[in-house]
N, C-alpha and C positions, 0 to 999 in steps of 0.2 A: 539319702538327700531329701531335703523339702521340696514339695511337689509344686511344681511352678502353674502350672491351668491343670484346668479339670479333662479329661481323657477324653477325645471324641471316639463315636461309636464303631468307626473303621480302627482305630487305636487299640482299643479294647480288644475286638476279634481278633486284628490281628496279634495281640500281646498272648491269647489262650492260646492260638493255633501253633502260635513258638513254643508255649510249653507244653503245647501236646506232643510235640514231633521229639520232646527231650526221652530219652529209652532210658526205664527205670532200672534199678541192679536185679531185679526182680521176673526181668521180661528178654523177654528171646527178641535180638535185634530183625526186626524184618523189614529188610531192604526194600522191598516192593513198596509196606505202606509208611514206610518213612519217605520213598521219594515224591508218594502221592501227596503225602501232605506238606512236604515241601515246593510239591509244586502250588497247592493250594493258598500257598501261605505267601509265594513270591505273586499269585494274581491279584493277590488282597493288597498287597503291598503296594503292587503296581498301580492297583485302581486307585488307593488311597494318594497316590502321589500325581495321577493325572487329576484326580479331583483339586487337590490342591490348587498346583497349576494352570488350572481353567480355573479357578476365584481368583487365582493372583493375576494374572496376564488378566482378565476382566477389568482387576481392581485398578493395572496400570498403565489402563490402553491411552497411549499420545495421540494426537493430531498433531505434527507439526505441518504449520503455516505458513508459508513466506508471503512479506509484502516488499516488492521491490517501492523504490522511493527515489532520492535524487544526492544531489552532492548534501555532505554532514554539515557545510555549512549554509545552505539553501531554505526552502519550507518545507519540502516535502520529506522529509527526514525525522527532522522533531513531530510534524504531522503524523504519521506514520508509526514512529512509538505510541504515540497517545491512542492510535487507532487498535496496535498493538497489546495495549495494556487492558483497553477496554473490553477485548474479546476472547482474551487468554482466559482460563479455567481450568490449570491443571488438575489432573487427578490427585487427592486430596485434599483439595482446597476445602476451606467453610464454605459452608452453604449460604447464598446471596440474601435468602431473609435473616442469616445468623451472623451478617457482617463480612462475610467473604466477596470471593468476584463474583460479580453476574454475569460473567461471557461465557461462550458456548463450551459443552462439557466436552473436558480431553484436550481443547486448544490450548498449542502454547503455540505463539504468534512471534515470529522470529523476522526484524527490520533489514532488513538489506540496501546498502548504499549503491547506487547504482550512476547512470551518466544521466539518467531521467526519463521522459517519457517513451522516445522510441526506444529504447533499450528494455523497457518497462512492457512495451506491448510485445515485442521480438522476445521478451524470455518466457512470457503468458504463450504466445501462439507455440513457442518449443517444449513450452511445461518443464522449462527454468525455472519457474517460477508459478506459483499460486494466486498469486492478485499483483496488482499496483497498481501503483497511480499513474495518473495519465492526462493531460489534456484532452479536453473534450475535440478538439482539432485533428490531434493527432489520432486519437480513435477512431473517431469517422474513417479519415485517409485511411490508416491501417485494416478497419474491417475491410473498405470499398475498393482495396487496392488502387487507389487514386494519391494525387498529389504527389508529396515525397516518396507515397510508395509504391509509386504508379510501372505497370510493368513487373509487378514482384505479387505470387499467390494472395489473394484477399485473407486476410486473416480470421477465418470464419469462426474462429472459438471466441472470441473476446465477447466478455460479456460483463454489464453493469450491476455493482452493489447499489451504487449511488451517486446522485451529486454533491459534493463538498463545500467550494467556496470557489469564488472571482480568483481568477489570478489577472494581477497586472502585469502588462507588456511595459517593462519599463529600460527606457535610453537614457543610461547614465553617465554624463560628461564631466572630463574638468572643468572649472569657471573659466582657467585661462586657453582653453579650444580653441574658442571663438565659433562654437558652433553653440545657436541658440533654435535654430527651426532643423528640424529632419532633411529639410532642403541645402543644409548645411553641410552635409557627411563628407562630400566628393572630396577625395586627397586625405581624408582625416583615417586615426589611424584606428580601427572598428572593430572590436572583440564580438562574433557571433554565438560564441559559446561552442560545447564541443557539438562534434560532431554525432549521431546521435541523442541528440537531447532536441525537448520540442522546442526549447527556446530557438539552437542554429535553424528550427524549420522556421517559425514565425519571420526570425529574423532577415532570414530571406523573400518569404511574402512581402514584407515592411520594407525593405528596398528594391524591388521590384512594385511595390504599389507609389512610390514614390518616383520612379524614373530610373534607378539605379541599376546596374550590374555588377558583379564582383571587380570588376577590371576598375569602377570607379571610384574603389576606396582599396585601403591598406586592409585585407581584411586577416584577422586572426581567427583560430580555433581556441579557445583558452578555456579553463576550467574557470567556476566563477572565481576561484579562488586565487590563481595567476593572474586574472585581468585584475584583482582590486590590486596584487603588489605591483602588477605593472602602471595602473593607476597612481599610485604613492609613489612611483618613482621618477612619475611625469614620462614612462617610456608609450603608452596608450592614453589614446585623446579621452574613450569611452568605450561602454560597452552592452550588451543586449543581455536581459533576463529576465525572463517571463514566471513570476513567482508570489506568490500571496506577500502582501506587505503588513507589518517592516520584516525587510528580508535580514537578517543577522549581519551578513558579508557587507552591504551596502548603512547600515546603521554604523558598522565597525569601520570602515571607509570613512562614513561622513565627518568623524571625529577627527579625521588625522590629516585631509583632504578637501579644499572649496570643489562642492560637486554643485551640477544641475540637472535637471531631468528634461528631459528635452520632449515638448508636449507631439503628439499624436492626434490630430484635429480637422477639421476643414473638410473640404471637396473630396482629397483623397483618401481620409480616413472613411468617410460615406460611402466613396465607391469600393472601398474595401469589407466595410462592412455589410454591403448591398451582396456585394460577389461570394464570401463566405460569413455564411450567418453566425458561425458560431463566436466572430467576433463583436461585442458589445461596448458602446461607449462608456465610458467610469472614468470620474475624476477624484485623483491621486491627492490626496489632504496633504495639505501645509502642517511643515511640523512631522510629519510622519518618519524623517528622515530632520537630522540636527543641523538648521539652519539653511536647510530647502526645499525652497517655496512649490507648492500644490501646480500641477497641471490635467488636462486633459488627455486621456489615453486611450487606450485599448483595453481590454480583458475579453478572459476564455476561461472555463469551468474545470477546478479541477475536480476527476472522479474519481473513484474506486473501481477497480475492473477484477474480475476473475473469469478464469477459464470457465468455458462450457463443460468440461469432463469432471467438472468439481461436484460432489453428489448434493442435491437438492436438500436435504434434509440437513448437511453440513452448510451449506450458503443461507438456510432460514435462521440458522441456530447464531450465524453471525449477523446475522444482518438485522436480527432480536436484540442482540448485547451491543449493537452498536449504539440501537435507538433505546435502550435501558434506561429508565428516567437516572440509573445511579453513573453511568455514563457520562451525563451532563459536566460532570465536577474533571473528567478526565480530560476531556477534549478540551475543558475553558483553561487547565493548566498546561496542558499541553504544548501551547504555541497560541500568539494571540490569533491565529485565522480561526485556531480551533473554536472562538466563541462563536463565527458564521457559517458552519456547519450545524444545520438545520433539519427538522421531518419534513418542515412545508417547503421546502427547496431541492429536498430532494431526487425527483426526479427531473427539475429542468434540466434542458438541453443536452440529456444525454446523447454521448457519437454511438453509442453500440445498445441494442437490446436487454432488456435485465435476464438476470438467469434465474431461472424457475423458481430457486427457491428465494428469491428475495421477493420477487413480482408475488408469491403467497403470502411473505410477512405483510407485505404494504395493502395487500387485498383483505387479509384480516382484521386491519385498520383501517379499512373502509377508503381507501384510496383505489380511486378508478382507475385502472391503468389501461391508456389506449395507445398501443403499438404497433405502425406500419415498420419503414424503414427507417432508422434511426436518425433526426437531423436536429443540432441545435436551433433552439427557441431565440 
């Protein structure tokens, strides 16, 4: 047969020492040094196939990565692929100056749909999971064992890649509610989101910053996704979702449903914003949503979080291919928040500490990082 590659030099050796062990017609069979060199012939063998081996297993080492994220029809989702694609690097890929990926070597970065942020930190602190996203809000709480997770161990692992982008707190009503101010909710019938997710926490701050208790509305637990058909079906007045805009769920609503977004403003949005900093004022643009009009809200910072126990040298290598100038093009198609995902934004108002190896990328770029205990800006 035609010889397909050239012989390596374990090949070779081993190929004479088979036909040395072959007993001519000629020669007096001697068992002694035919088993010696059989045995010799099986260590060559052996070594040649652990060598192998160790170059392949080399050639094909994974990292798989999880990012937990939020409902498929939400932001943090499509967010989350894009962050995904951006840092994947399988073994074999082209090489990043030859047109391949630039994300960190051996990642492959696997999206996980989840109920959203408290889920997101709870599967980080169990090492469910490798990163997620998260409100800046709910991190805090979570590392400080305070607020919603007050009374339950501090989750002392969670730790920051980054800041990402605003997320809006937003109250989405039918037109024919009759609710037009937040002072409005009492008797109405009020999807919090589930439970688990940051939105049901904020949403609860928002009615308690406003006077409210659960006893004073109809309140529901609903996926984003059950409050919009319950929406369409006029069976829910509104409902609560704290999520980068335009939120998919809520654009697909607007077209089939008179909605309004019910503003977040005044006295008691200031005393809430006084009390927990991490929430910031932002007004929601006209138009953003098909035929309604712009208010004044809330926003909190969504981040990137990964475990503490994640190796330093693995968190520099993502946290490189995320800020990749070739990056850019991922994140702007990715989702539209993804174009306000920024270097110079960064690290505002993270709830948790960065982890070693990102605080190196960002120090190698000449950004000062000065870290006490973690508290939004």
């Amino acid at each position: 047969p035609a010889a397909c590659c050239p012989e390596t030099k374990e090949a070779v050796t081993a190929r004479k020492l088979s036909l040395s062990t072959r007993p001519q017609s000629s020669d007096r069979l001697d068992r002694r040094g035919l088993l010696h060199r059989a045995g010799r012939l099986a260590l060559v063998a052996a070594g040649l196939g652990l060598a192998v081996r160790t170059r392949l297993a080399a050639a094909l080492e994974v990292i798989f990565f999880r990012i937990g994220t939020g409902s498929t029809v939400g932001t943090y989702f499509p967010i989350g692929g894009a962050l995904a694609t951006a840092i994947s690097n399988p073994p074999g890929s082209p090489a990043c100056d030859d047109g391949g990926s630039c994300g960190a070597p051996g990642v492959i970065a696997v999206v996980h749909s989840t109920k959203g942020s408290v889920e997101n930190v709870e599967g980080l602190a169990s090492g469910a999971l490798e990163s997620g996203l998260s409100q800046a809000d709910v991190a805090y709480w979570a590392y400080h064992g305070e607020g919603p997770f007050a009374g339950k161990p501090p989750m002392r692992n969670l730790r920051a890649i980054a800041n990402l982008y605003p997320e809006m707190v937003q109250l989405v009503v039918r037109v024919d509610s009759g609710i037009r101010r937040a002072s409005d909710l009492k008797g109405k019938r009020i999807s919090l989101n589930q439970k688990g997710s940051g939105t049901y926490v904020d949403a609860l701050i928002i009615l308690e910053a406003w006077g409210f208790t659960l006893a004073d509305i109809v309140a529901e637990t609903l996926s984003t996704e059950d409050a919009a058909d319950k929406m369409r079906l006029g069976d829910l007045d509104g409902f609560f979702l704290v999520a980068g805009t335009p939120t998919p769920s809520i654009s697909d609503l607007a077209q089939e449903t008179q909605l309004r977004l019910v503003p977040l403003d005044g006295d008691k949005a200031k005393a809430l914003r006084n009390r927990y900093p991490f929430f910031a004022a932002q007004f929601l643009q006209a138009g953003t949503y098909q035929a309604v009009g712009g208010v004044q809200t809330l926003a909190v910072g969504a981040q990137w979080l990964v475990r503490a126990e994640e190796p330093e040298e693995l968190i520099y290598q993502i946290t490189k291919a995320l800020w990749h100038k070739n990056s850019r093009q991922i994140l702007d198609r990715g989702h539209v928040k993804g174009r306000q995902i920024r270097f110079s934004s960064a690290l505002f108002g993270l709830g948790v500490p960065l982890h070693p190896g990102a605080r190196r990328y960002y120090e190698e770029r000449g950004v000062t990082v000065v870290e006490d205990e973690p508290l939004a800006n």
